[in-house]
C-alpha positions as CSV (number, residue, x, y, z in Angstrom):
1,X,68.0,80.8,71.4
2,X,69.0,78.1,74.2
3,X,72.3,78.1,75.8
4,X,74.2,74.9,75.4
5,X,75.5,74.5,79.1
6,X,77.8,71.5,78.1
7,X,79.9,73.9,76.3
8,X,79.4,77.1,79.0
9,X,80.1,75.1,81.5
10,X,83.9,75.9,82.1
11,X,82.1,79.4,81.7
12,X,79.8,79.4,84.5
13,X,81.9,77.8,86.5
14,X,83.8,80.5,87.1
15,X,80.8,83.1,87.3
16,X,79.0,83.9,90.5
17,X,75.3,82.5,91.3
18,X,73.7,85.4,90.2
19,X,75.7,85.9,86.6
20,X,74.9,82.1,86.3
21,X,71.6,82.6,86.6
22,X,71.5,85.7,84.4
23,X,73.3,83.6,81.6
24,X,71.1,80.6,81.1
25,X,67.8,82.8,80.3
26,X,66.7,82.4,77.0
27,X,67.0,84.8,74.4
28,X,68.7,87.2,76.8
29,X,65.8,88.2,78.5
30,X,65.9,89.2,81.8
31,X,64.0,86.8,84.1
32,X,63.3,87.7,87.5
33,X,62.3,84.1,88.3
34,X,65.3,83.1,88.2
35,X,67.4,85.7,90.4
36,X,66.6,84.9,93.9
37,X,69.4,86.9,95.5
38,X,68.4,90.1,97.6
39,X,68.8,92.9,96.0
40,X,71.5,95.4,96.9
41,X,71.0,98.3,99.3
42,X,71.0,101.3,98.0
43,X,73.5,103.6,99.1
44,X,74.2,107.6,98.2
45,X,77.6,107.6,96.6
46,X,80.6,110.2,97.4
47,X,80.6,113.3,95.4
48,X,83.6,114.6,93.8
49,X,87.2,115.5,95.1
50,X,88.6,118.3,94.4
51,X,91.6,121.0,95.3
52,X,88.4,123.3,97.2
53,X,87.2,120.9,99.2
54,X,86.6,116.8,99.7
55,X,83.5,115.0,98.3
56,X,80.5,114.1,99.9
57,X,80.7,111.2,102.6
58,X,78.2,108.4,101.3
59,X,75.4,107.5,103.1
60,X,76.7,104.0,104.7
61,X,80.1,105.3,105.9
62,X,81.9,105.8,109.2
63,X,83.1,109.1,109.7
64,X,86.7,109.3,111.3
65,X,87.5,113.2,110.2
66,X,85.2,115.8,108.8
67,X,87.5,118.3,109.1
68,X,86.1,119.6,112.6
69,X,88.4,118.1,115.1
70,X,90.3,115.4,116.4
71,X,87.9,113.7,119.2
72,X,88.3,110.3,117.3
73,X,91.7,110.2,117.4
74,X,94.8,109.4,119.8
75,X,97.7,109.9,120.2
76,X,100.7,107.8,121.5
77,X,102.2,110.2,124.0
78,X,104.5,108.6,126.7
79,X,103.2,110.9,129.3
80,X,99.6,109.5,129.6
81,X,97.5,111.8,127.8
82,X,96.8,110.4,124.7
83,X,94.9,113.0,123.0
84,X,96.4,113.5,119.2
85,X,98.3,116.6,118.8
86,X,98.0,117.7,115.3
87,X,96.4,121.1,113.9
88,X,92.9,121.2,112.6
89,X,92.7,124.3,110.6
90,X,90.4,124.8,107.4
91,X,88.8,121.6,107.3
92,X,92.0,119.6,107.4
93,X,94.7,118.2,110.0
94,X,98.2,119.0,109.6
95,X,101.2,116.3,111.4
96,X,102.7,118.9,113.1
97,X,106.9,117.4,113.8
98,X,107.4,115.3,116.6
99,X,104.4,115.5,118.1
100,X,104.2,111.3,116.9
101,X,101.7,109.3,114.9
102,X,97.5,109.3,115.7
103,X,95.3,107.0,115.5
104,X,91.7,106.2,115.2
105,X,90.2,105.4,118.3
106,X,87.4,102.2,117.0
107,X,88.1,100.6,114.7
108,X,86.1,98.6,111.9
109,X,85.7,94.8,112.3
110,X,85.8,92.6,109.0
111,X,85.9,93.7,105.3
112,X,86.4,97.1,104.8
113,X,86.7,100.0,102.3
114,X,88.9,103.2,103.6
115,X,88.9,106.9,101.9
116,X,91.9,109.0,102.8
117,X,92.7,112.5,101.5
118,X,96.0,113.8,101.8
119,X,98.0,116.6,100.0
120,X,102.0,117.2,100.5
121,X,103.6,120.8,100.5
122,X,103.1,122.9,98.2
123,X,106.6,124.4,98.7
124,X,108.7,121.9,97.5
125,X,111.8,120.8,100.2
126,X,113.7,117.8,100.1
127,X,113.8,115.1,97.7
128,X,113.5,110.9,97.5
129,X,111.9,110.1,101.0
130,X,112.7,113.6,102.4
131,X,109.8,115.1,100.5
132,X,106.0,115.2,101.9
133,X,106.8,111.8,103.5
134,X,103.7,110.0,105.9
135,X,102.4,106.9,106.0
136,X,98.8,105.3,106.1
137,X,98.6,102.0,108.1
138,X,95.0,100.0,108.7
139,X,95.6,97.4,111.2
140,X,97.1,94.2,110.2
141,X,98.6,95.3,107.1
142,X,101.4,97.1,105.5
143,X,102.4,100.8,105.3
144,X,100.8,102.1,102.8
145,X,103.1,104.9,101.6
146,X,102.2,108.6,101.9
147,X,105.4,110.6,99.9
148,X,105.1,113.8,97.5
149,X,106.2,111.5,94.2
150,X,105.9,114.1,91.2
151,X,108.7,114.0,89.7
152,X,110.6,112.8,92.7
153,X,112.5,109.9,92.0
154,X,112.7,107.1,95.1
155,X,113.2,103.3,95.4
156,X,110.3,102.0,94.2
157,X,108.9,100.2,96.8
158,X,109.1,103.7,98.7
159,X,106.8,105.7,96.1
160,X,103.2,107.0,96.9
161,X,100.7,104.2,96.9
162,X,103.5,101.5,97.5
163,X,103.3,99.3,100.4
164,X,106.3,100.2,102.0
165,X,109.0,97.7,101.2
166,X,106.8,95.1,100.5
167,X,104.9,95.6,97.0
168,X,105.6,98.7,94.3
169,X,102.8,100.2,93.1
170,X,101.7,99.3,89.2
171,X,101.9,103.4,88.5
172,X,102.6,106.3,89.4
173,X,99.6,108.4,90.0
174,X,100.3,111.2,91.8
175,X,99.7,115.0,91.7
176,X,101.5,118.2,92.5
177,X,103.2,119.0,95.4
178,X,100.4,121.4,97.3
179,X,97.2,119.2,95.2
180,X,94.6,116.9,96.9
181,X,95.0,113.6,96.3
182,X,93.1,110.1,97.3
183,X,93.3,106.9,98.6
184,X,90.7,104.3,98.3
185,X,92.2,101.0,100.3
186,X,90.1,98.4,99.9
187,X,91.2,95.5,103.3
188,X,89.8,91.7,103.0
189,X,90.6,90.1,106.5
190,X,91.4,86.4,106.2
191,X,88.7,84.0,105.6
192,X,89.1,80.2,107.9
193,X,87.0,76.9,107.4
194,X,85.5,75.1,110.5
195,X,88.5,73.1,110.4
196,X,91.2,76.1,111.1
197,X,92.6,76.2,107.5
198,X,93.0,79.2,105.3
199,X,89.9,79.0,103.1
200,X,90.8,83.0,101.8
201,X,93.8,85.1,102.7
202,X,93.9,88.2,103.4
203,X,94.5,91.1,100.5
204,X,95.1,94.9,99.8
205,X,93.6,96.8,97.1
206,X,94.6,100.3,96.6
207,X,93.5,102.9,94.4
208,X,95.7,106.6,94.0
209,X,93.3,109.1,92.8
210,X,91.3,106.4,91.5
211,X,93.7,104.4,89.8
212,X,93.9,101.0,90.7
213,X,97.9,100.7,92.2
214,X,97.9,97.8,94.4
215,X,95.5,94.5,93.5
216,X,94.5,92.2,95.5
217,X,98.0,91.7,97.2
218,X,98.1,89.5,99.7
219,X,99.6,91.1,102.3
220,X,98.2,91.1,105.9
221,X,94.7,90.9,106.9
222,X,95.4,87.8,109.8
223,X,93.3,90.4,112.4
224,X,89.9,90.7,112.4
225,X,89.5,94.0,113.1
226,X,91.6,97.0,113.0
227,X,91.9,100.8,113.2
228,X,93.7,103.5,111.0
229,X,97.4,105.6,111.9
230,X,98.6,108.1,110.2
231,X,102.6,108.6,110.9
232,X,104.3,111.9,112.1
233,X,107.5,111.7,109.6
234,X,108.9,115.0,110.3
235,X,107.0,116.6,107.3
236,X,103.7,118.7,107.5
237,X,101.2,116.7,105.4
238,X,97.4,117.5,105.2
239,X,94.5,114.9,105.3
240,X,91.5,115.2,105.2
241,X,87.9,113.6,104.5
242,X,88.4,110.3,106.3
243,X,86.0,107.2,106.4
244,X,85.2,104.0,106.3
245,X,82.5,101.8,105.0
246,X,81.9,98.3,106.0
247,X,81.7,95.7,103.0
248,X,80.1,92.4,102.9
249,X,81.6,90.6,99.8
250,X,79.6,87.9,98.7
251,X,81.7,84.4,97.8
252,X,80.7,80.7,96.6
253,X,80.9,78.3,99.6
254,X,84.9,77.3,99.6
255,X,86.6,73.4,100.6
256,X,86.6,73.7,104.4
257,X,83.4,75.5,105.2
């Protein structure tokens, strides 16, 4: 059967080239005529997380911790030496109190995707924000929360996978104190037309254990490039398994380009 593109074309409108071009081929056939994009590459995905150890790194991604040591790192020590201070032990790093927050070294220019695994106490001390409390911050945008939040009531803003004061996150999707959890942050930098104007702001996605807890909140993301910190809160949180992948999101041409 033919498509009647009067009628699709509110429809298309709001599809990308290449689900355009899939939907106009007759009788649903797949025609490869018609799809002139290049195809994807290929890339090895991550394997699967679990308490024993992290998953796989996938093939396209920026290492930043593999659980060996801290040479990619700093620290923000007032005395000059800004190595980062934390323990490495059994394939994780450990904030050890006072010692401040560390950094990543590089960082990654334009759209990125960020993997972070981090696990709270096991023994459970403290509660609300006195319990497994860190932070996660990719530069240019808001905290996003690192707190032991099983059944640990706390403002909402100040939960796991919130960022911190400034959006609360759609659920709660944590594990137990002492388990490994994720965090997939997914950073769009802020997209300008020749002309200077804001053609795409800049927005935070972030996934807890691979539930989707922030979307596409536009928060941040005015820098073009930025790093990772974790924060020294007092409390001795692990992480773990730390990378980055750089993303090119495709996008129709926009007023101002």
């Amino acid at each position: 059967m033919k498509y009647h593109l009067l009628t699709l074309t509110p429809f298309l409108a709001n599809l990308s080239p290449l689900q355009a071009q899939v939907a106009v081929s007759d009788a649903g056939r797949w025609n490869k005529e018609e799809v002139r994009n290049e195809r994807p590459a290929v890339v090895t995905p991550p394997g699967h997380t679990t308490d024993a150890k992290p998953g796989a790194v996938p093939s396209d991604a920026i290492v930043f911790f593999d659980g060996r040591d801290l040479s990619k790192w700093k620290g923000r020590a007032k005395d000059g030496n800004d190595g980062a201070n934390w323990q490495v032990k059994n394939g994780f790093m450990e904030v050890v109190r006072g010692t401040g927050s560390i950094q990543t070294r590089n960082q990654v220019e334009g759209d990125c995707q960020w993997h972070i695994e981090w696990c709270t106490p096991a023994e459970v001390k403290g509660n609300s924000q006195g319990r497994g409390n860190s932070g996660v911050f990719i530069g240019g945008y808001p905290e996003v929360q690192v707190l032991d939040s099983f059944k640990n009531d706390t403002y909402p803003d100040g939960q796991a996978s919130s960022l911190y004061q400034k959006s609360v996150t759609l659920v709660n999707a944590s594990r137990g104190p002492g388990k490994w959890q994720t965090y997939d942050v997914i950073c769009i930098r802020e997209k300008k037309g020749a002309d200077g104007k804001v053609i795409q702001p800049g927005s935070i996605t972030v996934l807890h254990n691979g539930i989707v807890t922030q979307f596409a909140v536009q928060e941040g993301g005015k820098a073009k490039s930025g790093g990772l910190s974790l924060q020294d809160h007092g409390n001795p949180v692990r992480f773990r398994n730390i990378w980055a992948r750089k993303l090119v999101v495709p996008r129709t041409k926009l007023a101002g380009e």
